[in-house]
N, C-alpha and C positions, 0 to 999 in steps of 0.2 A: 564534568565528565570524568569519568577513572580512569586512571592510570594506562590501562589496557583494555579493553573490550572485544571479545571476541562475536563478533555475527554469526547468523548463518541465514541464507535467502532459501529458501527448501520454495520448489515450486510445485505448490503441491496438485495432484489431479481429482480438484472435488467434483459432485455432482448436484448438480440443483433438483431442491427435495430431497436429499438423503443429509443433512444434518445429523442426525447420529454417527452415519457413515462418514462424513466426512470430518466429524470428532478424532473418529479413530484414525484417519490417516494424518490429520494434525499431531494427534499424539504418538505417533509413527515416526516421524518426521522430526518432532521435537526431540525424542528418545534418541533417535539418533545423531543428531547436533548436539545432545546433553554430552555424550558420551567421547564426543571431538570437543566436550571444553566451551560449548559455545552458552554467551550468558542471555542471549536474546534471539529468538526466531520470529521471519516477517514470513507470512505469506501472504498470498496473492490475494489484489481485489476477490469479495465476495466470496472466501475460499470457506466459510463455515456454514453459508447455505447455500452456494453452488449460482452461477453464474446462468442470466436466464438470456440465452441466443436472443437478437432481433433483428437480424436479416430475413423477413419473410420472402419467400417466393411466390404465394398463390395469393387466394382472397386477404387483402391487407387487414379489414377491416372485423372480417370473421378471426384470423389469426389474434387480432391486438386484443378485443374482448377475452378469447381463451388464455391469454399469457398474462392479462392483467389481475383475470382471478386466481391463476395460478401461483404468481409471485405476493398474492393478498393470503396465500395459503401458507406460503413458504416462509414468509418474512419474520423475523423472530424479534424479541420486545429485548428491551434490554435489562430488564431486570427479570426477565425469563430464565425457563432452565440452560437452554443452551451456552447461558454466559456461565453460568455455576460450573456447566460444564468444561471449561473450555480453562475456568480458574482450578479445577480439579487436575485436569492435564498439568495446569504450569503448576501443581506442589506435587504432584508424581514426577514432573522431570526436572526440576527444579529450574525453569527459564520463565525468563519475562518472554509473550506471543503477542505480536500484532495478526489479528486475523480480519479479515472482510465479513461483511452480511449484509444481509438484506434486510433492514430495521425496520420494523412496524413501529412505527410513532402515531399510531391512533388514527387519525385522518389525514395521515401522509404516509409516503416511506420515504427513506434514504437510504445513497448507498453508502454505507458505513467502516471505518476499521478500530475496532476497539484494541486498546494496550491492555493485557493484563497476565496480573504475576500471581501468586497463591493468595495473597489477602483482595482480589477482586481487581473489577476497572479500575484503569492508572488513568485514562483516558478514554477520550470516543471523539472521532474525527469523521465528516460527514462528508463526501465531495461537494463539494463548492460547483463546479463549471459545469452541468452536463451534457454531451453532447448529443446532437441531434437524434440518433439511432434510440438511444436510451431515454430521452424527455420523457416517452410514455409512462417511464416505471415510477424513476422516482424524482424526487425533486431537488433543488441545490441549497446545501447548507450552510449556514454559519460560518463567520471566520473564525478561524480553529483555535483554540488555546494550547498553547504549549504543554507537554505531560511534565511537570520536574521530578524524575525518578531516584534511586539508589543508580541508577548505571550512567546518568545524564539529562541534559533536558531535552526530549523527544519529540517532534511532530511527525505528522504526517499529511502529505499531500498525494491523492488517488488519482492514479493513471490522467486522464485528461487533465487536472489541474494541474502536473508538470508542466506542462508546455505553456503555462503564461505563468509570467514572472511573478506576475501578482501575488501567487497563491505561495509560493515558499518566501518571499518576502514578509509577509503577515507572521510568518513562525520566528522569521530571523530576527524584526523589531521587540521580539519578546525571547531575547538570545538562546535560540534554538541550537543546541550541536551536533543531533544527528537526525536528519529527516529520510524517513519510512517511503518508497515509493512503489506501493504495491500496483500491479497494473493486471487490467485483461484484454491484449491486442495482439492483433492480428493481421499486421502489415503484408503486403506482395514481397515476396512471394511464399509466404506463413512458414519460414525459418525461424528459429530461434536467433540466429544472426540478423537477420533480416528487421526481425524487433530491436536488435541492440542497434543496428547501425540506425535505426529511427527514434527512438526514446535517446540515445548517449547523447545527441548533441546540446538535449535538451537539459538532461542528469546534471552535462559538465558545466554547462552555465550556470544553472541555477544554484548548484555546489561553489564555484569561482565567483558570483556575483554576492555571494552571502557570507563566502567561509565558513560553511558547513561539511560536514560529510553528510554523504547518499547512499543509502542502501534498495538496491531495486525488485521487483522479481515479477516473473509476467507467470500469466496463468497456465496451464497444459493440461492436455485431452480434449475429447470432443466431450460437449455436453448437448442434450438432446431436451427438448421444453416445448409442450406444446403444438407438436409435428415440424418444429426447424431444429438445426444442427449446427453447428459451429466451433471449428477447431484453434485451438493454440496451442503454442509450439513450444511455451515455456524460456528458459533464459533468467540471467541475474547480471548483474551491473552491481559493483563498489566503487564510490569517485571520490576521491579526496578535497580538503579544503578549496585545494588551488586547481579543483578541478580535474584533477590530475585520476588518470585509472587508476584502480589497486588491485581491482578481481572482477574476474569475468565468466559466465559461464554463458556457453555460444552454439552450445550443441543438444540444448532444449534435457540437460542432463538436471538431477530433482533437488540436490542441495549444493551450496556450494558458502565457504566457510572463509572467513576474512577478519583481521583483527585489525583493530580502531583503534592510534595510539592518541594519547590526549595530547602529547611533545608536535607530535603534528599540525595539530587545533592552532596548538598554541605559536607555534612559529608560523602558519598560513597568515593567524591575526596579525603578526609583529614585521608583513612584509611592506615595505613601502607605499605599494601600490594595493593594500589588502580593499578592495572596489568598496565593502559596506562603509567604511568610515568616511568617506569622501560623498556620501548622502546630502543634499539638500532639501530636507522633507518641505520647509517652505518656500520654496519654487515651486512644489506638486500639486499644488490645490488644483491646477485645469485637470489632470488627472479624473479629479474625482466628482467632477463639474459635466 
């Protein structure tokens, strides 16, 4: 990792089905993190084709057919334009973008967050765990291969896969040092605090269990798909190695800017009790049994 890196978590308010539109407010967003210094922007699960609600209310079954050909509509390839585009943005603003989408993979989809910088994907990270709401859409992916970039070596793990250990473990056996944790949720009572105090305790562990740092950011606005709605509140989380806060943003506000010292990294590894080294991978086999 380098010396200094500075973040920026921009939560940005995309809409599902406006992919062009929601280009532009990435590069909105970027433009203005460039300009505070910042060498890297995450946003949110799904944030470059728009987040498709599935809380239905009425006919279950009438609703899931209309949203499955809708998200069949929306879903972008990955060697499509929208990633051209999106690498067009990071040589206009000159940052590396983890963005979300909704990935057409041919006879599947995934939900997706691709890394990339002006020369194209640095990576593509697919959620792993899906939770029940969203099974219909798309399906759970691959374990993730670490990005090794010019600013570090990057993963990412998407909203629900925070919350089991497994999933940022997978990045850290392959010495991952800064994980990406884009989310789209929606906790009681839908504050942006509200998300932090439910996503943080998860951040902090899986940051202190790894000796990683985390960088987070939850979705915002309502998006509207298929005759359901659904709001988030937005928010960002920084957790350092040891688990430790460093930045927060709790008031559903759109960016929020935090710098990653690598002196950090490196004294979290050099503490006594740093939890990764004290691994017994062969005890784990019932694990996986």
């Amino acid at each position: 990792m380098i010396e200094r890196l500075r973040i920026a978590a921009a939560s940005v308010a995309s809409r599902p089905g406006d992919t062009k539109g929601n280009l532009g407010r990435i590069e909105a967003v970027c433009g203005q993190a460039a300009r505070q210094g910042a060498q890297l922007v995450l946003t949110p699960e799904l944030s470059l084709t728009g987040f498709v609600p599935n809380h239905p209310a009425g006919d279950h079954a009438a609703w899931l057919r209309e949203a499955l050909a809708g998200a069949r509509r929306i879903a972008e390839r990955l060697d499509g334009g929208a990633l051209d585009g999106l690498a067009s943005v990071a040589a206009r603003t000159g940052v590396m973008i983890a963005a979300g989408l909704l990935e057409d993979a041919g006879n599947l989809l995934f939900n997706s967050t691709v890394l990339v910088d002006a020369g194209g994907v640095l990576g593509v990270f697919r959620k792993m765990h899906v939770p029940m709401f969203e099974m219909p859409f798309y399906n759970g992916g691959p374990a993730p291969e670490v990005a090794a970039t010019n600013l570090g070596r990057i993963g990412v793990n998407i909203c629900f896969d925070a919350l089991l250990p497994e999933s940022t473990r997978l990045l850290a056996v392959q010495n991952a040092e800064l994980v990406l944790f884009p989310f789209a949720a929606d906790p009681p009572p839908g504050t942006a605090a509200a998300w932090a105090d439910w996503a943080g305790p998860a951040l902090r562990a899986r940051c202190r269990e790894n000796g990683v740092f985390g960088v987070a950011v939850n979705y915002q606005g309502t998006v509207r798909f298929a005759g359901v709605e659904q709001t988030f509140p937005g928010g960002a989380l920084v957790v350092g190695p040891k688990g430790e806060g460093i930045a927060s943003e709790v008031e559903g506000g759109s960016l929020l800017i935090a710098d990653l010292e690598a002196a950090a990294l490196a004294a979290a590894r050099s503490e006594p009790e740093y939890l990764f080294r004290f691994r017994r991978p062969e005890l784990y086999g019932p694990l996986a049994r």
